[in-house]
N, C-alpha and C positions, 0 to 999 in steps of 0.2 A: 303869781309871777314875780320873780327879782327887781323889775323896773316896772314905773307909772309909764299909761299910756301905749300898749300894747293894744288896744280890743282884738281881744280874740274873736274869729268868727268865723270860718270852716277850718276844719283840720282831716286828718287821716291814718289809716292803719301803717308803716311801712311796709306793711308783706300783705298778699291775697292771693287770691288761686290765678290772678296773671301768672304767678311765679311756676304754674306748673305749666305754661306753655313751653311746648319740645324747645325752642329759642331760646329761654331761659337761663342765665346765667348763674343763677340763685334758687334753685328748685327747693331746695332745705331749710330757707329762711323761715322764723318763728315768727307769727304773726305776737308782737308785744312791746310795739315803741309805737305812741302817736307823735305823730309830726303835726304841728301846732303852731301856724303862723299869726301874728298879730299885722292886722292889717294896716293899722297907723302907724305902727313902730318899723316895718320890715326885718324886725326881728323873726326869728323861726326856733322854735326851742322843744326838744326832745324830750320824749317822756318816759320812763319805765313802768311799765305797768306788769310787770310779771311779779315782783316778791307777794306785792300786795297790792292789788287793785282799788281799793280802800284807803289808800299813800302812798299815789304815785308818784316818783321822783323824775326832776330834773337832772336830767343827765348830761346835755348839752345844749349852748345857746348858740347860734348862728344869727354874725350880726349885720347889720342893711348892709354897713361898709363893703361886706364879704363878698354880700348878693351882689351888690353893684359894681365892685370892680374884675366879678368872674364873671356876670352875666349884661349887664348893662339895665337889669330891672330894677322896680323895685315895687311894695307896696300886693307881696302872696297872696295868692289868693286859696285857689281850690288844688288838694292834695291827693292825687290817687298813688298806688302802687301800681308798678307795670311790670313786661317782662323785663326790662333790662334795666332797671332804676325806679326811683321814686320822681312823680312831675310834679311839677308845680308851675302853677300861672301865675301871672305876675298881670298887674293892674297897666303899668306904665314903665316910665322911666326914674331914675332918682328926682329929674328936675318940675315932676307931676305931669310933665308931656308926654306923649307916648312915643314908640310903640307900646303896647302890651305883647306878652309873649307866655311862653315856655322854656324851663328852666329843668337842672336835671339833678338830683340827688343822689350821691352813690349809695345805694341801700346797703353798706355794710357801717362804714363811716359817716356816714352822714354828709363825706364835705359836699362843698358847692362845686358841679362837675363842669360846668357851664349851660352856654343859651341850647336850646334843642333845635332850632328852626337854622334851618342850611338857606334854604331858599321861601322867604314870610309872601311873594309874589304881594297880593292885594292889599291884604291883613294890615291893620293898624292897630282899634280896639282888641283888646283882652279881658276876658270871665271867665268861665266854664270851661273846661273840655272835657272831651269823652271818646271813646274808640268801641271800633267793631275788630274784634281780634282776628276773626275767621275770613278777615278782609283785609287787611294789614289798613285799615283806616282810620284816623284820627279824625272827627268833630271837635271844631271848636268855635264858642261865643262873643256875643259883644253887649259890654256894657258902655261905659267911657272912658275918659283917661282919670289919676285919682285930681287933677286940677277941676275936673268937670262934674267930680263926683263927691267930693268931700267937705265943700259945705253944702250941702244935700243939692233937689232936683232945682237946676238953672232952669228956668222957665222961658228967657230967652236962647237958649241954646235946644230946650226941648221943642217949643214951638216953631222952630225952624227944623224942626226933623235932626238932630245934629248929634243924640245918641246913637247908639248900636244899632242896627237892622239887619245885620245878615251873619250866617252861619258859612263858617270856611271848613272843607274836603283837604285832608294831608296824608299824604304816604307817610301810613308809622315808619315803615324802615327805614325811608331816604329822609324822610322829614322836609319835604317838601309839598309846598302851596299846590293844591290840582285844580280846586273851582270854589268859587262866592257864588252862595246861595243868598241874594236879596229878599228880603221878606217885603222891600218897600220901606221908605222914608218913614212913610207913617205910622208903623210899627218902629213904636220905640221900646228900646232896651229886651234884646233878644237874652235871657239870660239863663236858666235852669235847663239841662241838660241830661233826658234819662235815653240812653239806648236801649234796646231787646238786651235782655241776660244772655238768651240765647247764641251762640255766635254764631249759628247757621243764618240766623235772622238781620237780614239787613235795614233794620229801619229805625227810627227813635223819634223822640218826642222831644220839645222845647215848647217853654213858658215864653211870652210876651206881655210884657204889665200895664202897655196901654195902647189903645191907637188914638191919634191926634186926630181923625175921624168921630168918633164920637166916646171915648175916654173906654170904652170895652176895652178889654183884654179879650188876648187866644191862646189856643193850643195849637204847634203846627207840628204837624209829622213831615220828617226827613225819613226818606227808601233811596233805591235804587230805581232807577230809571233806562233799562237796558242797557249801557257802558255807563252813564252817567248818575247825577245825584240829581233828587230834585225834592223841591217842598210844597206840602200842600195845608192850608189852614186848617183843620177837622173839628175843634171846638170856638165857638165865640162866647163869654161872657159879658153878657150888657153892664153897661153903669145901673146905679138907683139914682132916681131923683130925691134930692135932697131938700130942706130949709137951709136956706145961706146960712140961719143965723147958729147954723148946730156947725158949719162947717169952717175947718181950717184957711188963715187965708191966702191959703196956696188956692184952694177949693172952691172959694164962695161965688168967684164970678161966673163958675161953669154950671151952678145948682143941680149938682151930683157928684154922688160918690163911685169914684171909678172901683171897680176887682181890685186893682194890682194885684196882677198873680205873679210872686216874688219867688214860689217854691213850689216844685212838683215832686213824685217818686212815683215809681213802678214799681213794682209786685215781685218778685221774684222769678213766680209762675209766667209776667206779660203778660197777666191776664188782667189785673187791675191801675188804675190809674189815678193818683190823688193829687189832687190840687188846692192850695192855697191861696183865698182873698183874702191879700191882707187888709185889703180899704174895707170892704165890704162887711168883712167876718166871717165869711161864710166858706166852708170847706168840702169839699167835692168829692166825691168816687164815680168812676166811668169804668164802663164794661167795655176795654178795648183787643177782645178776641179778635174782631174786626178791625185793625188799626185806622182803617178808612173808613170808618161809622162808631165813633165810641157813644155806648149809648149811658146817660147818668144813672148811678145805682143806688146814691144815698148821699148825702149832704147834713150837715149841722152848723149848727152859728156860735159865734162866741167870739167877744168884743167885737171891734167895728167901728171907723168914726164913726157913725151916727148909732147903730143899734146898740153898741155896749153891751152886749149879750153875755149874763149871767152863765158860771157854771152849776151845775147841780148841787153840787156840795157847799154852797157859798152862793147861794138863788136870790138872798138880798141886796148882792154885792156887783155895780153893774165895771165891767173890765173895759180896759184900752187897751189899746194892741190888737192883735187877731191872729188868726192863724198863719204860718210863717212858714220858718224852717219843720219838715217834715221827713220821719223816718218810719221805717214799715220794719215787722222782724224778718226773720228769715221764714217762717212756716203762716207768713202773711196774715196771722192771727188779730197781733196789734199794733197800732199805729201812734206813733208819741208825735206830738206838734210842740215848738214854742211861738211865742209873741214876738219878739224884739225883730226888727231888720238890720237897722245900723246906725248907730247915735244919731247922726245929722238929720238924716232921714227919719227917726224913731218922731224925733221934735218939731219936724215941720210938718207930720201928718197928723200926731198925737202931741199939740202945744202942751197939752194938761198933764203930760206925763204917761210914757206907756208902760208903768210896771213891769213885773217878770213873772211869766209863769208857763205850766208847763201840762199837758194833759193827756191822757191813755183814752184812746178807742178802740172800742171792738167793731172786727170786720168778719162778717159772715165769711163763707163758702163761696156759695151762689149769688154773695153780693149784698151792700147794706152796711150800713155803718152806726155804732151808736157811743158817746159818750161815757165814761166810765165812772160810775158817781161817786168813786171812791179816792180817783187820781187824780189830782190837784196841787200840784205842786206850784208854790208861791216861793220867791227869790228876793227879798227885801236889798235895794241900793245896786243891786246885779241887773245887766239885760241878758237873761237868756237866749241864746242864738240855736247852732247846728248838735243833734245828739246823733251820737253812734251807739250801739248796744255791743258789750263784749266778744257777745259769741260770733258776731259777726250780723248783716244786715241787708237790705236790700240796695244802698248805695256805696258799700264798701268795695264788693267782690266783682271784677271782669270776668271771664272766661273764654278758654279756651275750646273747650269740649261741652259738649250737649249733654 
């Protein structure tokens, strides 16, 4: 990047098979510009990746000033293609206060088209969003504002229930507020967000990385619920009990190490489901044919505050960090994870330093996950965050059609 102080940390394709919804303004756009926010900068900077994928070019930079006096955000976050533009979440405001929101990209130009939201009704917090196409609906998350988030977890602000908890219902087309889905106080930081591929399918899944309850994590599924929405918990993760003396001292007074599950993804098929602890180390596959019964299919470890878990190819070498940001291929073969969350956070969870790296899994058929002893990818002075794969992936593409 051109300027210090960018971290990059989700980005996105500008084109996907939203564009081939009958709606669609852009049906012929070439999937080959990533859009690539830095989170600390509110910069947004354009990428060319058709000459050579191997040197892709900067083609355009879009700067906070830009975001904020077209939108009143600031501080990107997560970047999908849609049918009628590129979105983009927005953490807050310029002044770190919120709201957080949605912002709109012209998918030919890139400029800043303005805020998306007509009527926010409840909504304050912004993260995540994501849409059921076949439903003109929009999901969208809650993490915090970036004052509340960016010199890592406030502990008085968390212990009072005072992050994210609940998931908001929006008419894509009107772009308007329909219902808040409370998950409860106690559930904090409602944050990763996978729908059904399918778009006859109305249902999806959301991470939560802790409850103030007893430091577990969940999985909750959002459906329909005859006219309305609604959520139901379907996975619990426990904490591990820990020795204070192994633990961070965000950690030590609780003697355990919570999941935080900071990242999930679905399968292409909806038929599988994987999740990330990044406390713990430990990474998950769940058999969710059943969305209201996912049952666990295979699991593996690596780093972890306390375990440190070794990879195969490097068995001497114990890692920090843990499973993280996760992406699936399209023919749900393999599954690439990295370590890093997001500097503030990387150092209050992992004081020692949580390296970079980056790792391949192979995922059965009928389910089952294993370790690739040959892929291991190390990033010296870098935090590895979110990957996409060229050809396209399991959190790139929406649909229209079944």
């Amino acid at each position: 990047m051109p300027n210090i102080g960018d971290e990059l940390h989700h980005f996105g394709w500008n084109a996907c098979s939203a564009c081939l919804c009958p709606y669609a303004p852009h049906p012929h756009t070439e999937r080959r510009y990533l859009v690539v926010p830095g989170i600390r900068s509110s910069r947004i900077h354009i990428i060319d990746t058709k000459a050579d994928p191997r040197k892709p070019k900067i083609v355009k930079v879009i700067e906070a000033e830009t975001i904020a006096a077209r939108t009143g955000y600031s501080r990107p976050h997560t970047v999908h293609c849609g049918p009628n533009g590129i979105f983009v979440s927005a953490l807050g405001a310029p002044d770190g206060d919120g709201p957080g929101g949605i912002f709109i990209l012209d998918p030919d130009s890139f400029d800043v088209l303005g805020k998306w939201e007509i009527d926010r009704g409840s909504q304050y917090f912004g993260y995540d969003f994501w849409w059921h196409l076949g439903y003109d609906t929009l999901i969208s998350s809650e993490w915090g504002t970036p004052n509340m988030v960016e010199k890592g977890v406030n502990p008085e602000i968390l212990l009072k229930g005072g992050y994210g908890h609940s998931l908001h219902v929006w008419d894509l087309r009107k772009r308007r507020h329909l219902q808040a889905l409370d998950l409860g106080a106690e559930q904090q930081m409602v944050l990763e967000l996978r729908p059904a591929h399918d778009p006859a399918k109305a249902y999806g899944f959301v991470g939560v990385v802790v409850s103030l309850k007893d430091l577990s994590a969940s999985i909750w599924l959002w459906h329909r619920d005859e006219e309305k929405w609604a959520v139901k918990k379907v996975i619990e993760i426990p904490a591990e009990a820990a020795d204070p003396e192994k633990l961070p001292p965000l950690l030590k007074g609780f003697k355990a190490v919570p999941p935080l599950v900071t990242d999930i993804n679905l399968s292409l098929d909806d038929r599988f489901l994987y999740v990330s602890c990044w406390g713990t180390g430990e990474f998950q596959q769940y058999d969710v044919s059943d969305p209201f019964h996912p049952k666990l299919t295979g699991k593996v470890h690596l780093g972890g505050i306390v375990r440190h878990a070794a990879h195969p190819r490097a068995a001497q070498t114990p890692l920090n960090g843990g499973p993280q940001m996760v992406e699936v291929s399209r023919d749900g073969k393999r599954v690439y994870f990295t370590n890093s969350l997001y500097a503030p956070w990387d150092e209050q969870f992992y004081p020692e330093g949580v390296g970079s790296w980056m790792v391949k899994l192979d995922a059965q058929p009928e389910g089952g996950i294993a370790l690739d002893p040959k892929f291991f990818l190390e990033v010296d002075g870098l935090r590895s965050h979110q990957v996409h794969l060229e050809g396209g992936d399991a959190s790139s593409d929406s649909y229209c059609y079944s």
